[in-house]
Steps between C-alpha positions, in 0.01 A plus 500: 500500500385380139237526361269250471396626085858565362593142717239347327628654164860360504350163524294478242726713306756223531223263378329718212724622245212479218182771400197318517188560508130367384164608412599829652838712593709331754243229553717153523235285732499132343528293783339157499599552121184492270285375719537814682168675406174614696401131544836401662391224777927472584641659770600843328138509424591773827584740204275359214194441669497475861169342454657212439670448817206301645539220302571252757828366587838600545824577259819674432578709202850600355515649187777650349496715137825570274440794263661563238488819262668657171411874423598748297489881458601704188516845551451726265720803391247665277223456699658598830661772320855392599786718309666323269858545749283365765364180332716247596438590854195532471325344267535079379400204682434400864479112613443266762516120517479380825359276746374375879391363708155503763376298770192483710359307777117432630351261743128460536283278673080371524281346731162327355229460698443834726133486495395582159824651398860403460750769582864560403837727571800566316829681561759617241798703329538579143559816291264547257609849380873558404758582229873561429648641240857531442566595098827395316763773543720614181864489568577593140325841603770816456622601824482890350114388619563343846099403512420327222691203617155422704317499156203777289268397769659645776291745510190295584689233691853383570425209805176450644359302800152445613307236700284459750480213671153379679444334808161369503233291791181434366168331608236359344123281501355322294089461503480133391117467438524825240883431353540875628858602664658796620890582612666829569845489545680835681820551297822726622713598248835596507600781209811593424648687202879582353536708149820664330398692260695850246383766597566928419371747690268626220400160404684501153744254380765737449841344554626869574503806591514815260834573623607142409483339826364144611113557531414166569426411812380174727203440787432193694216467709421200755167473720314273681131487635293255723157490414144243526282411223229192533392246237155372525350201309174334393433172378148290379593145447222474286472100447767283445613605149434875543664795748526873467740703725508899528837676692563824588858644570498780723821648410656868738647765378869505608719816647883350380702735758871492487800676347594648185892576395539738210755614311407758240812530239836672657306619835586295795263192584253543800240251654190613602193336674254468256165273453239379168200401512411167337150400490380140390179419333219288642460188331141279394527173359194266425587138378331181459585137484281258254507133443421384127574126411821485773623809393507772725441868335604846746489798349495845680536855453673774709478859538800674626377910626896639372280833423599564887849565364509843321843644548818469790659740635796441741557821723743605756339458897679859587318709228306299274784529157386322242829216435302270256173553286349255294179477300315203528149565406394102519170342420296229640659149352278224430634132455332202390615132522450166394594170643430094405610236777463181317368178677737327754728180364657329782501786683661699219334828381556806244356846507516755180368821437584834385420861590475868360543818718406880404737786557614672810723747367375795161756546259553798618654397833661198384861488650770244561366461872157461658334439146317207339295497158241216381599139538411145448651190680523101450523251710525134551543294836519166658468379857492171684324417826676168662267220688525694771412823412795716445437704211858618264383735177751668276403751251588733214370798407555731202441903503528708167442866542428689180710682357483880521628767316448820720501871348321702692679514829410709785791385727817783566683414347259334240579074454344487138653189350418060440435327783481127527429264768468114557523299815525167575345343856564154644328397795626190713202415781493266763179403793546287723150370663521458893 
């Protein structure tokens, strides 16, 4: 019988064939576009703000976001210390450019009137945590050095898959005489995980052996783990003009369990059970939403806890073998954002804003994987709600990460080198009022 992670996996494999991420490693949540913040009223306010799900009425949310992303790595041979017979196999420049695709689907729905307080549900799917990365291979690579047709960062990261999908039912109430509301919103999420990575035995990047023989070897590991997290959301409707909205994302720790094959240089391949631990951070975000002169004003700030993620370790079930070790050594991320929705025009309206995130990863444990540095963002969006209700809203965003030249590696083997990194989100949005 399959399983319902790696399941899971192929399909949104098939659908995500682009890195992306926001505000935080692996974080691509933008549904209901940029109105999707802590004062989200929509119906994936389930995941923004489950507060919000006691506005009354009823509606239908489909979103849908197409990623796009161009990175590069440059490795370097002095820095890495890569002989000068082993440079060209070791050492040069990794890429991707590549893109997909990611849908998501909420329904929510509120009743006015129940007493002094008007009460709301929602139910949805979406996957707010994923990337895949696939980097360019190098035919032109000598076939005297069979692995450095899959590029210098092989040794961090050949193919990698992760996403976990969420399947969320929330409730909510709204106090009407105070403005005050409160939703929780019980969230399952389904984690799975596929990496091929280079790897030796002593954790060099030797391409052989002293006695001349292919060193290089190959491990890929696939898991999967089923676990609950809960998002819980308050709201003060302040006046008219004026709201302020606080959610917390409870976030598990997940167990990926699964199967490793590994082939270490001329030895014959084996597969072994094998299982990581990945843990996700808890996330706060506090927003607000202000009227001035028919403009609308929502800026917020979020704190991403990725200090829960020191280090992984994948290790055999049988007798605990180490098969993978990476340093992560992350620190809390804080993000701040902007947005302007302009006054309505025949139903017509436009949102821009723009955003700046901190660093997950040090320098130190950069890598061509599970590693972001400092970023800003752009964006700019437009969305039109017909006579009777039914809301369309396209937008664009814009992600720049910095730059970074790394040098002090910590990794084995050690990824000292350029990075670069810029992404490119549109998100396509459509409720449907019932």
């Amino acid at each position: 019988m399959a399983r319902p992670g790696l399941v899971f996996a192929s399909f949104v494999g098939a659908l995500l064939t682009a890195s992306a991420a926001a505000a935080a490693p692996l974080h691509i949540a933008r549904m209901d576009g940029l109105r999707g913040d802590p004062v989200d009223r929509g119906p994936f306010a389930l995941y923004w703000n489950p507060a919000g799900l006691a506005q009354p009425g009823m509606s239908l949310g489909v979103h849908g976001l197409y990623a796009m992303r161009r990175a590069s790595y440059d490795r370097d041979a002095e820095l890495n210390d890569v002989a000068p017979e082993e440079a060209a196999a070791n050492a040069g420049e990794a890429t991707i450019d590549t893109a997909g695709l990611v849908p998501a689907l909420s329904f929510r729905q509120g009743f006015a009137d129940v007493g002094p307080v008007d009460l709301g549900y929602g139910v949805g799917f979406f996957v707010p945590f994923a990337g895949v990365a696939n980097w360019a291979r190098h035919p032109e690579a000598d076939a005297a050095t069979p692995g450095a047709y899959d590029g210098p960062q092989r040794w961090a990261t050949i193919h990698s898959r992760l996403a976990f999908l969420a399947a969320s039912a929330g409730v909510a109430a709204a106090h009407k005489p105070s403005g005050l509301s409160l939703g929780v919103a019980p969230t399952v999420y389904f984690g799975s995980l596929a990496t091929t990575r280079a790897r030796n035995v002593d954790r060099t990047d030797d391409l052989t052996d002293v006695s001349g023989h292919l060193k290089e070897g190959r491990i890929v590991f696939e898991g999967d783990d089923i676990q609950v997290g809960v998002n819980v959301g308050l709201r003060w409707d302040a006046s008219e003009t004026l709201s302020l909205a606080y959610t917390w994302h409870h976030l598990p720790e997940f167990e990926m369990r699964g199967e490793a094959n590994v082939a270490y240089g001329t030895a014959d391949p084996f597969k072994i059970k094998a299982n990581l631990a990945f843990p996700l951070p808890d996330f706060h975000r506090l927003g607000a939403s202000i009227g001035v002169g028919g403009f609308t004003l929502r800026p917020y700030v979020e704190f991403a806890q990725w200090s829960v993620m020191q280090r992984q370790v994948a290790v055999s079930d049988g007798d605990g073998q180490s098969l993978i070790e990476i340093e992560r050594q992350f620190d809390d991320v804080w993000g701040f954002r902007l947005r302007c929705d302009t006054p309505s025009w025949n139903g017509l309206r436009g949102t821009f804003g723009g955003g700046f995130d901190t660093a997950a990863t040090p320098e130190k444990t950069h890598e061509p994987g599970l590693a972001e540095g400092e970023s800003v963002e752009a964006s700019v969006g437009l969305d039109y709600t017909l006579s009777g209700g039914t809301r369309f809203a396209v937008a664009v965003n814009l992600q720049t990460l910095f730059a970074r030249d790394v040098t002090n590696s910590i990794q084995k083997p050690t990824t000292n080198g350029r990075y670069t990194d810029d992404r490119l989100f549109t998100t396509f949005d459509v409720e449907v009022p019932f």
